[in-house]
C-alpha positions in Angstrom: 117.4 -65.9 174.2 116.4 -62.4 175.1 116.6 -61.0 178.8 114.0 -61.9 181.0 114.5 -58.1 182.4 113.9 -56.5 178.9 110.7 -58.5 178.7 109.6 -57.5 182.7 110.2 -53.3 181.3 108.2 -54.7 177.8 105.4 -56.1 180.2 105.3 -52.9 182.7 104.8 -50.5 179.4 101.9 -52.8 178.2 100.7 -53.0 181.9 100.1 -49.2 182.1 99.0 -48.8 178.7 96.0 -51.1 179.3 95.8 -49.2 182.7 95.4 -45.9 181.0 92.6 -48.1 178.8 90.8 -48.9 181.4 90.9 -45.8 183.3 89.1 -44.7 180.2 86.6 -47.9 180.0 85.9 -46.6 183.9 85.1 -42.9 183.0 82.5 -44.8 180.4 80.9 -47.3 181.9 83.1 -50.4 182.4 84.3 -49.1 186.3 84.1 -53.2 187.3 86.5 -54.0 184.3 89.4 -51.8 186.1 89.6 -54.2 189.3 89.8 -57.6 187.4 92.1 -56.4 185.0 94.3 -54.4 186.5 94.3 -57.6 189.3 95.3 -59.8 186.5 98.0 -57.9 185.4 99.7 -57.5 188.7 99.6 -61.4 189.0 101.3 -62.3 185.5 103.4 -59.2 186.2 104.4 -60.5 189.5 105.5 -64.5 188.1 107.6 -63.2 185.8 109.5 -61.2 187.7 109.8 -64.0 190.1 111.1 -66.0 187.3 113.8 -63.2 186.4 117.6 -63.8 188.0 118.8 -61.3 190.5 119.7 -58.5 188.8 123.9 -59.0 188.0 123.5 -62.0 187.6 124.2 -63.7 184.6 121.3 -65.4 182.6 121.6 -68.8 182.1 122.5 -70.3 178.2 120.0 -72.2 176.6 120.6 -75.8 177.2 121.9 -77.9 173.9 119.2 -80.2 173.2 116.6 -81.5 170.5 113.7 -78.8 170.1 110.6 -79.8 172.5 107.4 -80.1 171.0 105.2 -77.1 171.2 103.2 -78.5 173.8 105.9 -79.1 176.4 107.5 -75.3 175.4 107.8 -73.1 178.9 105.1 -71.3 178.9 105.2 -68.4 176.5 105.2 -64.5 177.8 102.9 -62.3 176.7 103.6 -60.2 173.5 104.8 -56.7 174.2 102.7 -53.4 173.0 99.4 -55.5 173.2 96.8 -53.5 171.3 94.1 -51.8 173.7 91.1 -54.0 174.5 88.1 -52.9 172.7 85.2 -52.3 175.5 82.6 -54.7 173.4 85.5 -57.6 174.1 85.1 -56.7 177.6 81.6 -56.4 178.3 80.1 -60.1 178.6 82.7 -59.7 182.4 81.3 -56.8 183.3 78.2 -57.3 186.5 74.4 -57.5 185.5 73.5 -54.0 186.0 72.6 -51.1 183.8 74.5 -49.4 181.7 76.4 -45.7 183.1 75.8 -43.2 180.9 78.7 -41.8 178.9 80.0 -38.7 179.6 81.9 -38.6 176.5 78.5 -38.1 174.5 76.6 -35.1 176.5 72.7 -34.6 175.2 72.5 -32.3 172.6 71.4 -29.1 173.6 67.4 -27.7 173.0 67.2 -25.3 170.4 66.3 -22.0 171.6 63.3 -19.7 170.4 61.6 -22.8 167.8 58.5 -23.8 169.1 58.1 -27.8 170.2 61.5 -28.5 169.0 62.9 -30.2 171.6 60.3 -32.2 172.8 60.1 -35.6 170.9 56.4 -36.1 172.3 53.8 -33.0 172.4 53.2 -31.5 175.2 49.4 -32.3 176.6 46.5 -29.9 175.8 46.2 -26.9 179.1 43.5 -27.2 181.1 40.4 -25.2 181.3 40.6 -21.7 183.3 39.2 -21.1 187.0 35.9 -21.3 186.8 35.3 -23.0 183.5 33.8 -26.7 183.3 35.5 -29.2 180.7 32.7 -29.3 178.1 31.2 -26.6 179.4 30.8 -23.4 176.9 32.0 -20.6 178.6 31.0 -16.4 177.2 33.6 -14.8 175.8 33.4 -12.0 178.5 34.3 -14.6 181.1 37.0 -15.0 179.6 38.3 -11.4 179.9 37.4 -10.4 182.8 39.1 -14.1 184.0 42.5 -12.5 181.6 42.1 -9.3 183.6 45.2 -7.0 183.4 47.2 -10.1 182.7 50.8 -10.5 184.4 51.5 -14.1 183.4 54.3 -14.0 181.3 57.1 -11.3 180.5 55.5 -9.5 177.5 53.3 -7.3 179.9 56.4 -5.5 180.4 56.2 -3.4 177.1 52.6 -4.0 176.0 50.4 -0.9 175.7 47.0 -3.0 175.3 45.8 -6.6 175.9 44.2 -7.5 172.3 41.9 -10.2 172.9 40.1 -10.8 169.8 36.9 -9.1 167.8 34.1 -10.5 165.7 31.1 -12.2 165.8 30.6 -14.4 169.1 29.0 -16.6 167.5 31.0 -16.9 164.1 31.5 -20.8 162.4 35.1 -19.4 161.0 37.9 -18.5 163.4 41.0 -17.4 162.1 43.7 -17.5 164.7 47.3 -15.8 164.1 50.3 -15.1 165.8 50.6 -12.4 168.1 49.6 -8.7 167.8 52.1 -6.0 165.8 52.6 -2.1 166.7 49.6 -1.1 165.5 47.7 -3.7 167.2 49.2 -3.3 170.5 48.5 0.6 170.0 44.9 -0.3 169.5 43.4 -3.5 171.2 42.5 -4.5 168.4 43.8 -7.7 166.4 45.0 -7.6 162.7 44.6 -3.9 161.8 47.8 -3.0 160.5 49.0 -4.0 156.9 49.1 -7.5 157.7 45.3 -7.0 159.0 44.3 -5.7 155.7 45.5 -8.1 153.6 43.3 -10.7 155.8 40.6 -8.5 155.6 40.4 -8.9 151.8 41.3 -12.3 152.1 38.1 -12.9 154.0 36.1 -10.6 151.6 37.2 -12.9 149.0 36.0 -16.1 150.4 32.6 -14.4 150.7 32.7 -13.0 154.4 33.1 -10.1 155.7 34.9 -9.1 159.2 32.0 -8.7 161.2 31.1 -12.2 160.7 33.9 -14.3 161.8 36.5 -14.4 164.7 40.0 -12.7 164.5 42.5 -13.5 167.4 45.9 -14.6 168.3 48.1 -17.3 170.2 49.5 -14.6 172.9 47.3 -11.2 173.5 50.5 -9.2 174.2 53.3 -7.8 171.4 56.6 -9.3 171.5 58.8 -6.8 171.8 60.0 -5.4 168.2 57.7 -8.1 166.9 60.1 -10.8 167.4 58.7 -14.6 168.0 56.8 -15.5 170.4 58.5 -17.8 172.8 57.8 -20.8 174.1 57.2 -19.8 178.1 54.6 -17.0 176.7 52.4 -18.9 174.2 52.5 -21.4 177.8 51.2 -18.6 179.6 48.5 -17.4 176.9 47.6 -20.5 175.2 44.6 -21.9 178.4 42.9 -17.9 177.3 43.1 -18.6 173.7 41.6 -22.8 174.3 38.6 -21.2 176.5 37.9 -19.0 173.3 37.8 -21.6 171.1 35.8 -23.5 173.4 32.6 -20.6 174.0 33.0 -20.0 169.9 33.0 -23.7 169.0 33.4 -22.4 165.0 32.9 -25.1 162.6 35.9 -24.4 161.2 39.5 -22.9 162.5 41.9 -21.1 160.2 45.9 -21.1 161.7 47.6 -18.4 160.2 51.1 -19.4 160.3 53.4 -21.6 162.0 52.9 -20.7 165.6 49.2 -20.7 165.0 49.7 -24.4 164.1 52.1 -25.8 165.8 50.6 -24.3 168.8 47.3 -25.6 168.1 48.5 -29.1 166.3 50.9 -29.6 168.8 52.9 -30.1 165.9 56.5 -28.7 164.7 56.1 -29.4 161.2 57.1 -26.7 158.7 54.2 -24.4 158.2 55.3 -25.3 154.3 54.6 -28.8 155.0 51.2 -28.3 157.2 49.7 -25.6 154.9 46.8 -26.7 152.5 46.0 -29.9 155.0 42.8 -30.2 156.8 43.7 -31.1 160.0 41.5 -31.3 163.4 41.8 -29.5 166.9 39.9 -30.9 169.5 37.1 -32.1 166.9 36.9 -29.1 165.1 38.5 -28.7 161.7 41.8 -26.9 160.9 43.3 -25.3 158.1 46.7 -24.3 158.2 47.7 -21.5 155.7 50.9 -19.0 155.5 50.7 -15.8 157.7 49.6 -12.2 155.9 53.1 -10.7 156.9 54.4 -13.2 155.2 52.9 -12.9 152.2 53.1 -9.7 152.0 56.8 -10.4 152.0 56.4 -13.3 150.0 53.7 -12.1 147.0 54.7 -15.6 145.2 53.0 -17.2 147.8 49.5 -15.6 147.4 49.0 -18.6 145.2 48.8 -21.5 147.7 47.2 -19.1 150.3 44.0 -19.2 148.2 44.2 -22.7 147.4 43.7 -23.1 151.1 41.1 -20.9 151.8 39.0 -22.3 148.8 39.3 -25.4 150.6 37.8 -23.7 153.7 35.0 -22.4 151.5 33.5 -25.1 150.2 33.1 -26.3 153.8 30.6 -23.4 153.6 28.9 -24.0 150.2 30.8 -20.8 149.0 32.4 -20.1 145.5 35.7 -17.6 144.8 33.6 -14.2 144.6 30.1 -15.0 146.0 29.0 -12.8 148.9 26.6 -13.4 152.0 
């Protein structure tokens, strides 16, 4: 018969291992579980060491005797190195309450400078500008002089010139891009640099010509080095650009890009994946379509572009190489 002492040291290892396990199960949640068991354990821990002879003493033999049954045995000490509880085991004795949130798992962190991608649900529409009545068609001149010299966001720092948009106030096609380059922000004027003249022919080539339809942007400012705009800026810019699209109210919107769409889809689909699918912003319809800068770095891609503007054409009653 083994000592009662070497199974009291047995019992205390096991005792602090499951201590340590709960000290765990309290840093995730099961803080209630650490009380019971731990009270539990001090109890069995407790009656066997009452059980145990003072220590010298001699522990008594076994007494000579026909094997009890099983169910008259002395009750049975608990097996040493007990394997750690798993919490689900544990659970059903925890209180009625909600769940604490694990530490061990921290949120993921937002991505930074990738429009819409943290939230799960899109952001609501911005509201009209002072002055402006929802459903209301405000002039375009409002609009500018409500923009003034604008201080909103960060890019007025290194801008030379607001560039607000040009074309026909009254134009059914809109094509809205990004943000304006170097030789925009040196003008005022959007889409004038080499970007700018590859729309231009693109728009000759659906059968327009510049003076007939709208040319603007998601922010009115440059980005410093042309980089992306981010999200606090297209925020800040995005009520001006609604309001234009409100006093145009163009039949049809062309996004040039993915911040054009997203912004305006309130969507953070790939640009790859939105392209070439009419889509609708607030009624109107919208065509999503790759950038000029980027086909101009991607030639290869010329291709789809035109696939999506003939799509925009025959909105228009217009065939590849027919003129107004």
């Amino acid at each position: 018969m083994s000592d009662p002492r070497d199974s009291a040291e047995e019992l205390d290892e096991a005792v602090e291992d499951l201590r340590r396990h709960l000290l765990w199960q309290e840093e995730t949640g099961g803080r209630a579980l650490l009380v019971d068991a731990a009270k539990l354990s001090a109890e069995r821990s407790a009656s066997l060491r009452a059980m145990m002879p003072p220590r010298g003493a001699k522990a008594p033999a076994a007494p000579e005797s026909p094997a009890a049954p099983e169910s008259a045995a002395a009750p049975e000490a608990p097996a040493p190195h007990p394997a750690p509880m798993p919490a689900r085991s544990l659970a059903p004795e925890a209180p009625a309450r909600a769940p604490a949130a694990s530490r061990a798992e921290p949120p993921a962190a937002a991505s930074k400078g990738m429009l819409f991608d943290v939230p799960q649900q899109a952001p609501p529409y911005p509201g009209p500008l002072p002055g402006v009545v929802e459903g209301q068609r405000p002039m375009l001149d409002e609009i500018r002089r409500e923009l003034g010299d604008c201080r909103r966001c960060k890019l007025c720092t290194g801008r030379k010139n607001i560039v607000f948009g040009v074309g026909n106030p009254r134009a059914e096609l809109v094509f809205v891009g990004e943000g304006p380059g170097e030789q925009e922000d040196l003008q005022g004027v959007p889409f004038v640099g080499p970007a700018g003249e590859l729309l231009t022919k693109m728009i000759q080539a659906m059968g327009f010509s510049r003076d007939q339809v709208y040319i603007c942007n998601v922010v009115k400012c440059r980005p410093p080095g042309n980089r992306n705009p981010e999200p606090d800026e297209i925020t800040a810019c995005e009520p001006f650009l609604r309001s234009q699209l409100l006093a145009l109210q163009p039949k049809v919107i062309v996004a040039l890009g993915k911040f054009a769409a997203q912004t305006l889809l309130r969507d953070s689909t790939p640009i790859t994946r939105l392209r070439g699918q009419w889509r609708e912003y607030q009624g109107v319809k919208l065509m999503p379509t790759f950038h000029p800068a980027y086909l101009l770095r991607s030639p290869a891609e010329k291709k789809k572009a035109w696939e999506d503007l003939q799509q925009v054409m025959k909105i228009f009653g217009k065939q590849p190489g027919s003129r107004t």
